[in-house]
C-alpha positions in Angstrom: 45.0 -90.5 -44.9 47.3 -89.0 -42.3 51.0 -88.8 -42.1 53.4 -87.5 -39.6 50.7 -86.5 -37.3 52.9 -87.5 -34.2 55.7 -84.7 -35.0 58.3 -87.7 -34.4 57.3 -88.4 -30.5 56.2 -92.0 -30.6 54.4 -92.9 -27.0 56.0 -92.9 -24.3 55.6 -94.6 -21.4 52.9 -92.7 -18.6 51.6 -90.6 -21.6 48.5 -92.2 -22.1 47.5 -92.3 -18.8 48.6 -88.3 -18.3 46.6 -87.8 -20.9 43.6 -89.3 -20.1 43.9 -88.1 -16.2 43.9 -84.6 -18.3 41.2 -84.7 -20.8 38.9 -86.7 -17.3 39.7 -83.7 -15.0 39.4 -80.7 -18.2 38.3 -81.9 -21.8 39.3 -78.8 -23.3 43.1 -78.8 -21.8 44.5 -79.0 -25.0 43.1 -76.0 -26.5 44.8 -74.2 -23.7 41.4 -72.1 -23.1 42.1 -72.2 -18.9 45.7 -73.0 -18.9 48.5 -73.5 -20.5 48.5 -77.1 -21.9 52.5 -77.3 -21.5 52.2 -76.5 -18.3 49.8 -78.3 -17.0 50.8 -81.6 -18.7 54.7 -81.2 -18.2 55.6 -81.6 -21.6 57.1 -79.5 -24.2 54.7 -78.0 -27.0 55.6 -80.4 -30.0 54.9 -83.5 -27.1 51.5 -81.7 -26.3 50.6 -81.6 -30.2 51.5 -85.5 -30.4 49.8 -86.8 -27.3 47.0 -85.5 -28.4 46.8 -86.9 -31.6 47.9 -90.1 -30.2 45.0 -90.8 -27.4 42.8 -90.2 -30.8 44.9 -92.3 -32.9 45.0 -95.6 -30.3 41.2 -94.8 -30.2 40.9 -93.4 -26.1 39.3 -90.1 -27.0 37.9 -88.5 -30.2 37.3 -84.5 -31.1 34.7 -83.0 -33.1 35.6 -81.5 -36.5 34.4 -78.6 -36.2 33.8 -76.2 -33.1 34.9 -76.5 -30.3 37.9 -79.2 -30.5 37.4 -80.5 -26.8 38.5 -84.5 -26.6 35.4 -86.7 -24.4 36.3 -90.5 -24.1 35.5 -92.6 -26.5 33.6 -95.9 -24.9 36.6 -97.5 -24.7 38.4 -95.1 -23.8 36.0 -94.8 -20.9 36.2 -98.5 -19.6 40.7 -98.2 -20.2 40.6 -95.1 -17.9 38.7 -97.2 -15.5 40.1 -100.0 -15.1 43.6 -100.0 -16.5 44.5 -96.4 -16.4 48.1 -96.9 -15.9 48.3 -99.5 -18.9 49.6 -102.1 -16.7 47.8 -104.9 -18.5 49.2 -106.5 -21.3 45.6 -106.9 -23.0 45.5 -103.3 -22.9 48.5 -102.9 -24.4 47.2 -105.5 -27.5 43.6 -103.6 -27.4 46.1 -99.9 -28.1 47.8 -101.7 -30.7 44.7 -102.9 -32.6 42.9 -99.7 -32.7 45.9 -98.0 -33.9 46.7 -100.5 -36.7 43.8 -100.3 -37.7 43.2 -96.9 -37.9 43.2 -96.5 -41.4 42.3 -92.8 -41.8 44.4 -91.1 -38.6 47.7 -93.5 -38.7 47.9 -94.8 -42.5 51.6 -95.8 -42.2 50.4 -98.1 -39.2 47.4 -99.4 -40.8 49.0 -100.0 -44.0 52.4 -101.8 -42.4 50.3 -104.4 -40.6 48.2 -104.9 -43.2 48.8 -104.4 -46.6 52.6 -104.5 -46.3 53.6 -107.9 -47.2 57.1 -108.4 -46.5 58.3 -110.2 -43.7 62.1 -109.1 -43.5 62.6 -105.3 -44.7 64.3 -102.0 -44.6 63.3 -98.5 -44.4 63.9 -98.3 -48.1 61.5 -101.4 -49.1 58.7 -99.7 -47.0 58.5 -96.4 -47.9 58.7 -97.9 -51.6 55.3 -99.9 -51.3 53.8 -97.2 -49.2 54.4 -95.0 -52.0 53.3 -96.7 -54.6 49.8 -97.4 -52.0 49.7 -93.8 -51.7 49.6 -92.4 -55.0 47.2 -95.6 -56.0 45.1 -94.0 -53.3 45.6 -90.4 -55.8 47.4 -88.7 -52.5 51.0 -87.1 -52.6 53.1 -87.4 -49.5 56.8 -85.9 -49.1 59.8 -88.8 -48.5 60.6 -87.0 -44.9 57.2 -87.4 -43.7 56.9 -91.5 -44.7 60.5 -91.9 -43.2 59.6 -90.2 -39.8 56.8 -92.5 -39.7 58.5 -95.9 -40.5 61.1 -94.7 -37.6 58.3 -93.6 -35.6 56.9 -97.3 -36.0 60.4 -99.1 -35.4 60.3 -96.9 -32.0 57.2 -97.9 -31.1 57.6 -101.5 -31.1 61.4 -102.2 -31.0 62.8 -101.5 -27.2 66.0 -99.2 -26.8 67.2 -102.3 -25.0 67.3 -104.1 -28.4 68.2 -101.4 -30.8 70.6 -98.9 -28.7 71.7 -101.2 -25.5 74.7 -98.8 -24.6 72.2 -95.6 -24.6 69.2 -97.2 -22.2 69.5 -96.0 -18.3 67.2 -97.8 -15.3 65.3 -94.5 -14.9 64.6 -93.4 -18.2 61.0 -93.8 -19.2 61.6 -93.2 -23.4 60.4 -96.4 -24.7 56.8 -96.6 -26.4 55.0 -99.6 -24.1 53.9 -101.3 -27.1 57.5 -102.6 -27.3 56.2 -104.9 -24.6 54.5 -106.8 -27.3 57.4 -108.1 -29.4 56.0 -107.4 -33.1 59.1 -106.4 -34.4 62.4 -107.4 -34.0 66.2 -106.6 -35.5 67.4 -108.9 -38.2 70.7 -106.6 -39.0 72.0 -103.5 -37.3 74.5 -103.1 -39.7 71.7 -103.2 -42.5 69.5 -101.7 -40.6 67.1 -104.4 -41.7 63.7 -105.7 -39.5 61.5 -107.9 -39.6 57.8 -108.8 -37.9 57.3 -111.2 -35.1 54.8 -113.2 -33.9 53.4 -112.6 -30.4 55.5 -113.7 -27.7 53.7 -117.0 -25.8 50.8 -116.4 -23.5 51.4 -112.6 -23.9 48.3 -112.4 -26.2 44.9 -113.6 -24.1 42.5 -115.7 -26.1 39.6 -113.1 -24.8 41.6 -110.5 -26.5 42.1 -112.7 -30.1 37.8 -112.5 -29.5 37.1 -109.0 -29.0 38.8 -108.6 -32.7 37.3 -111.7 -34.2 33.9 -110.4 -32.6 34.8 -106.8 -33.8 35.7 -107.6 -36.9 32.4 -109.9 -38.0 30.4 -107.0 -38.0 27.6 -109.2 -36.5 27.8 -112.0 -38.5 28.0 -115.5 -36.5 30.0 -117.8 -38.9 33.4 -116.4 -39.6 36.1 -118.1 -42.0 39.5 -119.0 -39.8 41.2 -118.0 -43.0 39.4 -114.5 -43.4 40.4 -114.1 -39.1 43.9 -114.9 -40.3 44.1 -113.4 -44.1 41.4 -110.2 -44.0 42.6 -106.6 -43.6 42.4 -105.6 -40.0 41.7 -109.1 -38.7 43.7 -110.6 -35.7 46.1 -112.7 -38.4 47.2 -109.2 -40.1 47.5 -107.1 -37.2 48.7 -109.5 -34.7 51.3 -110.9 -36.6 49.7 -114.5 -36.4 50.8 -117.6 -38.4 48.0 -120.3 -38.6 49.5 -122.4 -35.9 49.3 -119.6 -32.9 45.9 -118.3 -34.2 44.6 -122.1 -33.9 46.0 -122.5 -30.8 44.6 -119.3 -30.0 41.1 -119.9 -31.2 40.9 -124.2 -29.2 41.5 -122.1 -26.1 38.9 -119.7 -26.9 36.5 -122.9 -27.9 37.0 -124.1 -24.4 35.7 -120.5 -22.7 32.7 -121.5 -24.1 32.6 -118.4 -26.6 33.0 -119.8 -29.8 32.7 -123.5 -31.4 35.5 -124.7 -34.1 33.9 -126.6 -37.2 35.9 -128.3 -39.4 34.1 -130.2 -41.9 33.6 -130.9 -45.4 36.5 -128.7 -46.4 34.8 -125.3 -44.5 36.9 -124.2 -41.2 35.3 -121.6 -40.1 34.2 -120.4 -36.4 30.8 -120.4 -34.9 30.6 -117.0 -32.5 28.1 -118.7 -30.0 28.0 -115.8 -27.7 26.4 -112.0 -28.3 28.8 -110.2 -26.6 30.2 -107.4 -28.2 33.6 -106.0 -28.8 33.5 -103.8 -25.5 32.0 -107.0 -24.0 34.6 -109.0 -24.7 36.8 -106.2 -23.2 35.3 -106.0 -20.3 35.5 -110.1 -19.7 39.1 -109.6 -20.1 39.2 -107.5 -17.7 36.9 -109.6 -15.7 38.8 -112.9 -15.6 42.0 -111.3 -15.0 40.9 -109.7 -11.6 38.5 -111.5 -10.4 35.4 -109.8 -8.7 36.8 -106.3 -9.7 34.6 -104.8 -12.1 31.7 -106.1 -10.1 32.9 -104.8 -7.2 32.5 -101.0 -8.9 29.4 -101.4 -10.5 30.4 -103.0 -13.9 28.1 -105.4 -15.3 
């Protein structure tokens, strides 16, 4: 379990793809072995410590644990820095968010609000409660201040200023996290300071990005439940926010790519995977079918 990790700075917006622009030109720029890391990213020192824990923590680079702590791309990470590195792409954006939520053991309070927390409407106070009571079931001990700078750290990541502080949001200023793009959670009282989760705006969520989590989360096997895709920790239902009517719609369309094959008989709905592709497959024919020749065109096969 970690808490806190991200020193309050939730993303913001170009930090991922400074980041990765870093770590491609010099793996070892945040150890600060050729230069200083501050300068050469442009960031102040506590925003240096929480970049680099977030390119781990949305799953674009990983460090060894012992030795020397250079970051290297992960595979993903690899195929995001080429052909999305500005995080333009609003399957990127859901690919980010469903590593991090499901990052059990590098962003607990993320994996555990998407998954395990089971109210819909809530406040600060009702979170931190059940993550408590998840942590110390777990036989850990966090401090309060650490669980309440990550349940505003996870309000900041996916509420926009332009919802929560309209009056304070200027044209130029780059703050908000870009997972705000994706609408998961939205403001039911100022006053009370009380939120709740959304479902995925329409079309924002591409059924070849629903199958690269299905196809992840089988772990091989071809015949998956819809109710374990829409009920199972870490499954597209939990960490998308989907009720069964989206993630149907969701998985017809996907049915008519030619991917998968929805049976619904004698009781059993479940999906038939009727493809091999892997979850970096099914990343890359996102990718694919949303520009055409492009991956092609630069080798990608």
């Amino acid at each position: 379990m970690k808490f806190r990790a991200h020193d309050t700075f939730f993303i913001r917006k170009g930090w991922l793809n400074k980041g990765m622009r870093n770590v491609n030109n010099d793996p070892a720029v945040f150890m600060g072995a050729n230069d200083n890391p501050m300068d050469v990213l442009g960031i102040g020192a506590n925003m240096v410590k929480a970049l680099r824990y977030w390119l781990q923590a949305v799953g674009l680079t990983t460090e060894p644990t012992s030795g020397r702590r250079v970051q290297s791309f992960t595979p993903f990470g690899e195929l995001i820095f080429r052909v999305d590195p500005y995080i333009e792409e609003m399957g990127t954006l859901w690919l980010l968010h469903y590593k991090l939520s499901t990052n059990r053991d590098d962003a607990t309070a993320w994996y555990f609000f998407f998954n395990e927390f089971k109210l819909s409407e809530f406040s600060r106070d009702d979170f931190i409660a059940q993550l408590t009571t998840y942590i110390r079931m777990n036989n850990e001990e966090v401090s309060e201040r650490s669980l309440e700078d990550d349940y505003s750290c996870i309000i900041n990541t996916y509420v926009p200023r332009v919802k929560s502080n309209p009056e304070k949001v200027h044209p130029e200023s780059n703050i908000d996290c870009p997972l705000g793009e994706l609408g998961l959670i939205d403001i039911v009282s100022k006053k009370d300071k009380v939120h709740k989760k959304s479902p995925p705006k329409a079309d924002t969520l591409h059924p070849l990005i629903l199958l690269a989590v299905i196809v992840d989360q089988a772990c091989g096997q071809q015949e998956v439940k819809i109710s374990s895709i829409q009920n199972d920790l870490c499954n597209a239902g939990k960490v998308f926010n989907l009720d069964i009517i989206n993630l149907t719609t969701l998985l017809y369309r996907i049915e008519l790519m030619g991917f998968i094959k929805v049976v619904r008989t004698a009781g059993l709905d479940v999906v038939r995977i009727e493809s091999d592709m892997s979850f970096l497959d099914c990343v890359r024919e996102y990718y694919r079918v949303i520009n055409g020749l492009i991956l092609y065109q630069r080798g990608e096969s």
